[in-house]
LOKOLVO-108571 format. One record per residue (C-alpha): residue in one letter; z, x, y; residue number from 1. Coordinates in nm, 3 decimals. Layout:
N
a / Z / X / Y / NUM $
...
***
This chain:
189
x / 0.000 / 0.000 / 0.000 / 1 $
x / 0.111 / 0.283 / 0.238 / 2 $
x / -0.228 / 0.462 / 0.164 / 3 $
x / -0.452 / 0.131 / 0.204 / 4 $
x / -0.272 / 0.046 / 0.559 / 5 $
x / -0.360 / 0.443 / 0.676 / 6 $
x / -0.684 / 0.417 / 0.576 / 7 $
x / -0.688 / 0.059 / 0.776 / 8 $
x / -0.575 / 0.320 / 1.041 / 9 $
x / -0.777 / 0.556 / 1.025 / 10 $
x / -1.153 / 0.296 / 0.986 / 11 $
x / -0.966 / 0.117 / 1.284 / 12 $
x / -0.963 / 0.440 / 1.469 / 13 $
x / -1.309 / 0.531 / 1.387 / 14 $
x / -1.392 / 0.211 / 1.449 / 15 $
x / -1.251 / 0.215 / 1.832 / 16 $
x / -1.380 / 0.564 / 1.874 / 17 $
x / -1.710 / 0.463 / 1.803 / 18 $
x / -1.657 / 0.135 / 2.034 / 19 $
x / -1.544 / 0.350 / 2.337 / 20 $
x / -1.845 / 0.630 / 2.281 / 21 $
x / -2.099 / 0.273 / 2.271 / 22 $
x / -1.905 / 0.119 / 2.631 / 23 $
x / -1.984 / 0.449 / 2.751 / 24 $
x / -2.359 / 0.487 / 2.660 / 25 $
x / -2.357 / 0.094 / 2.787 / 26 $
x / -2.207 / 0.226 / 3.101 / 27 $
x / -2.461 / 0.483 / 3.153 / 28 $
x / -2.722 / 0.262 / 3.093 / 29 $
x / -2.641 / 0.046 / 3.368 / 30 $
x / -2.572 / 0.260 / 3.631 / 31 $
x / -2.936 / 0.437 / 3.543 / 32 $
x / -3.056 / 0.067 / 3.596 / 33 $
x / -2.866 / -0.019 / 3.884 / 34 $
x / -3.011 / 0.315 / 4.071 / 35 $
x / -3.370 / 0.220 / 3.940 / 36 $
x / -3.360 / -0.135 / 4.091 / 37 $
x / -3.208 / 0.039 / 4.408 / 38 $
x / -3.526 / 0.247 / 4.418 / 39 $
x / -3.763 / -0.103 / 4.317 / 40 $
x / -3.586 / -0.258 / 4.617 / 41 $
x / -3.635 / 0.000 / 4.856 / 42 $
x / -3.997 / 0.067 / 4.762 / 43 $
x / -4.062 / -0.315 / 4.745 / 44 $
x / -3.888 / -0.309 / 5.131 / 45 $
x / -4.093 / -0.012 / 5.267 / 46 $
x / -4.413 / -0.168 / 5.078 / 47 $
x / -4.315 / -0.531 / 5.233 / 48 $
x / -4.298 / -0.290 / 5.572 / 49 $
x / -4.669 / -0.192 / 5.523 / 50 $
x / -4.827 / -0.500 / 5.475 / 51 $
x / -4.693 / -0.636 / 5.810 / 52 $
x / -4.785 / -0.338 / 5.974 / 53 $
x / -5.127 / -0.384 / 5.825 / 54 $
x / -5.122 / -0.763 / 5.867 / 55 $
x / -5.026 / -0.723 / 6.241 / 56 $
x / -5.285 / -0.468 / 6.277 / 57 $
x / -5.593 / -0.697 / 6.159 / 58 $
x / -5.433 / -0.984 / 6.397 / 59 $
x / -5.439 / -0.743 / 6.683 / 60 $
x / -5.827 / -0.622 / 6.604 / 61 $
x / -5.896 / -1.012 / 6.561 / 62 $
x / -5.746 / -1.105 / 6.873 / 63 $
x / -5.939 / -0.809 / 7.025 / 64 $
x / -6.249 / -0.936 / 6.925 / 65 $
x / -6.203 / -1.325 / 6.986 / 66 $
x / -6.054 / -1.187 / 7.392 / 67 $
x / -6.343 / -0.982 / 7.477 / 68 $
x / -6.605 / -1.290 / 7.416 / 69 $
x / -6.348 / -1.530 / 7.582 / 70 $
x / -6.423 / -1.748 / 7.320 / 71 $
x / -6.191 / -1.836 / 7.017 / 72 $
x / -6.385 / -2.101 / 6.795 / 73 $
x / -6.540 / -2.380 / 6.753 / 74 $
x / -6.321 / -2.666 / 6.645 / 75 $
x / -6.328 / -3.071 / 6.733 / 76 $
x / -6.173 / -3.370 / 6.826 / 77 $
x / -5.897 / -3.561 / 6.598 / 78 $
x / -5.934 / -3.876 / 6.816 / 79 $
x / -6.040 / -3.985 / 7.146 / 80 $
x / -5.945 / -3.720 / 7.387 / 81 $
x / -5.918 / -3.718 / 7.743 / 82 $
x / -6.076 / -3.431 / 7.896 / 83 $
x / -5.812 / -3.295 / 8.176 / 84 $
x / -5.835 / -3.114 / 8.507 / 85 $
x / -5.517 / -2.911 / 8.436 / 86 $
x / -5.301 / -2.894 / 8.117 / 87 $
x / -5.048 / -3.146 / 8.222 / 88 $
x / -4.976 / -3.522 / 8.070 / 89 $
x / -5.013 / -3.659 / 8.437 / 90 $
x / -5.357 / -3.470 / 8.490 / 91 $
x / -5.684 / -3.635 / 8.609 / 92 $
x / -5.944 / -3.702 / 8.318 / 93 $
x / -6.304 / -3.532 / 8.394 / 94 $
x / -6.385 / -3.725 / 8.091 / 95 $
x / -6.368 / -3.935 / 7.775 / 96 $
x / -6.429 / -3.705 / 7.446 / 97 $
x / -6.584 / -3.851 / 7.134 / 98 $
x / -6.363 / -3.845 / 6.831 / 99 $
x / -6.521 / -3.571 / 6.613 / 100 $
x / -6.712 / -3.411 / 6.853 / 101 $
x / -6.760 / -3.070 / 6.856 / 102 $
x / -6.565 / -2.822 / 7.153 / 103 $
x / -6.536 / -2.433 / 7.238 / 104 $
x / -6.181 / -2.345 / 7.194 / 105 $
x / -6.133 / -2.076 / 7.515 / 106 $
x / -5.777 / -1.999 / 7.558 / 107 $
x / -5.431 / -2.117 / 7.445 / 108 $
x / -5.218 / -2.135 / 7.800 / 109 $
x / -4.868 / -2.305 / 7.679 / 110 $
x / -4.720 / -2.609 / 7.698 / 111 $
x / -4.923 / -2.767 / 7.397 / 112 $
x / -5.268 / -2.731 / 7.582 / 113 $
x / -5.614 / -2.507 / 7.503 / 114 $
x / -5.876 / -2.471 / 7.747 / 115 $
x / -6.191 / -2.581 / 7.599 / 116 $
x / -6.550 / -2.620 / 7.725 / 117 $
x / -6.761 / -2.944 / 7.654 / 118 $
x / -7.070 / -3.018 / 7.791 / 119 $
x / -7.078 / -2.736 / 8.004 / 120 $
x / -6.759 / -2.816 / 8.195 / 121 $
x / -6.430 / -2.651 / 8.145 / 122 $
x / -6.125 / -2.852 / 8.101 / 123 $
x / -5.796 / -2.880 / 7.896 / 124 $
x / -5.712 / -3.076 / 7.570 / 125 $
x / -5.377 / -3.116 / 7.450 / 126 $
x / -5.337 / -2.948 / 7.056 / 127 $
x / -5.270 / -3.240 / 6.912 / 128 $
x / -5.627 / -3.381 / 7.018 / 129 $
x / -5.780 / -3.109 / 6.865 / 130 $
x / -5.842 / -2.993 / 6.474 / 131 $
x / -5.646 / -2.660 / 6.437 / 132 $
x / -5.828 / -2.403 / 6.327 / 133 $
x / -5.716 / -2.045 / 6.197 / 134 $
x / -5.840 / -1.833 / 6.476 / 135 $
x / -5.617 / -2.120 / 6.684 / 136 $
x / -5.302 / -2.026 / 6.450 / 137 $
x / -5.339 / -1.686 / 6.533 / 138 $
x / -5.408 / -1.702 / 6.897 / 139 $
x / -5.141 / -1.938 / 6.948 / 140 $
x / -4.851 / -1.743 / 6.694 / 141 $
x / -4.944 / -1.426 / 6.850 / 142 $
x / -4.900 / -1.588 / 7.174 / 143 $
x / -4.577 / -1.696 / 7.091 / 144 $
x / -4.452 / -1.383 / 6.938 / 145 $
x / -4.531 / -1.157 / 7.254 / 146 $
x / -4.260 / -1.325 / 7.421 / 147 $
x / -4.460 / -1.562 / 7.662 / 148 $
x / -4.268 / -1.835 / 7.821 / 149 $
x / -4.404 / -2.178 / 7.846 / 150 $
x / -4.282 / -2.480 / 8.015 / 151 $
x / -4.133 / -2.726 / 7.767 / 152 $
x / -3.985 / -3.031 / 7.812 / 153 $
x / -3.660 / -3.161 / 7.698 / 154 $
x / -3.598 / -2.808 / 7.507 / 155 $
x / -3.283 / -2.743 / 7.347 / 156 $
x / -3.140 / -2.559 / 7.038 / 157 $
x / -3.009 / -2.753 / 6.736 / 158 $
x / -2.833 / -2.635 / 6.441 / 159 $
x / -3.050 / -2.877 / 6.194 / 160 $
x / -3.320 / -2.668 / 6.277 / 161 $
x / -3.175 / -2.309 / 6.235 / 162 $
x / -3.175 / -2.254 / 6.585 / 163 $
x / -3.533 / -2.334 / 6.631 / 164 $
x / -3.627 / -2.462 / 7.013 / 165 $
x / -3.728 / -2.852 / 6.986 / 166 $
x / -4.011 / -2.997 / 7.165 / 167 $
x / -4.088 / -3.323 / 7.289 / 168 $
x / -4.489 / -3.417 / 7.201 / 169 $
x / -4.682 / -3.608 / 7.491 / 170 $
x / -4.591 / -3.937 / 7.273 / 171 $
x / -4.205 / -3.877 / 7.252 / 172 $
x / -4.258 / -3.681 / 6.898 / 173 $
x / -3.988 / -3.428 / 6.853 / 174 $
x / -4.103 / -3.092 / 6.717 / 175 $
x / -4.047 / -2.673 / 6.633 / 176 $
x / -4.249 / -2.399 / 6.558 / 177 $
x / -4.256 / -2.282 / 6.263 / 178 $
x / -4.327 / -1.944 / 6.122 / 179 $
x / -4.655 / -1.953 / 6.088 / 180 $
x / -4.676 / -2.136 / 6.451 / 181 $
x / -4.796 / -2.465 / 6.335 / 182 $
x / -4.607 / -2.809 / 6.436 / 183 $
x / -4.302 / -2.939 / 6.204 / 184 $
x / -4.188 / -3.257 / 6.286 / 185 $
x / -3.811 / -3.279 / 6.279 / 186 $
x / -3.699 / -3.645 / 6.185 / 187 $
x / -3.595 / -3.904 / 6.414 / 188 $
x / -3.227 / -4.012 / 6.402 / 189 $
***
């Protein structure tokens, strides 16, 4: 009995020996993994890093190009469209545009409007009168992200909208940015 309960001992110390020498090879193991993902994650950040820098780059060639031909795109009307003097809700109408009629997209200048050019005059639609194209994203994000200020009104910051500045459409609609400087619509209470 004595001799059966030592060698109980000694397979239980074996046993434990060889379960503290596996912990430690499991031990290794995971802090070589946890310095590999380190590295994945810092290569994945400086790689993210690129693109934008590449990204921003083509925007800024684009933008370039559409700037020195003072023309953006071609895009047309959503609706019926009143064809403004100024870029203001109060502005005189040259004109009544045709829904689906084709315009020149000149110039995003703030406050919701684009200068446009139809039938050889030059006047100002508001966005939501107008089919957004992507050269329009682009002119209008980029416009946006260089820190021009437009005249909004009835701004303010909200917490439901993670800080976002609300807008107030031309028909009372209450709106942000978003990221990739389209409209989103925030609910109505």
């Amino acid at each position: 009995m004595i001799i059966k309960n030592i060698s109980l001992l000694i397979l239980l110390c074996i046993g434990i020996n060889g379960f503290a020498q596996n912990c430690d090879s499991l031990r290794t193991q995971l802090i070589k993994l946890h310095s590999h993902k380190e590295l994945l994650e810092k290569d994945l950040e400086e790689t993210s890093s690129e693109i934008k820098k590449i990204v921003l780059k083509i925007e800024q060639v684009t933008l370039k190009s559409l700037n020195a031909n003072k023309f953006i795109c071609n895009s047309t009307t959503i609706t019926y469209s009143r064809f403004k003097s100024t870029p203001s809700p109060n502005s005189e109408f040259i004109e009544i545009i045709p829904k689906n009629k084709t315009i020149r997209v000149l110039e995003y200048v703030g406050d919701c409007y684009w200068k446009i050019e139809y039938n050889n005059q030059i006047g100002y639609l508001n966005e939501v009168l107008i089919k957004e194209t992507s050269e329009m994203v682009l002119v209008k994000r980029t416009t946006i992200t260089q820190g021009k200020k437009f005249k909004t009104k009835n701004t303010r910051s909200t917490r439901g909208s993670n800080h976002k500045t609300i807008y107030t459409g031309p028909k009372g609609g209450r709106y942000y940015l978003n990221s990739n400087g389209n409209k989103t619509y925030v609910k109505r209470k």
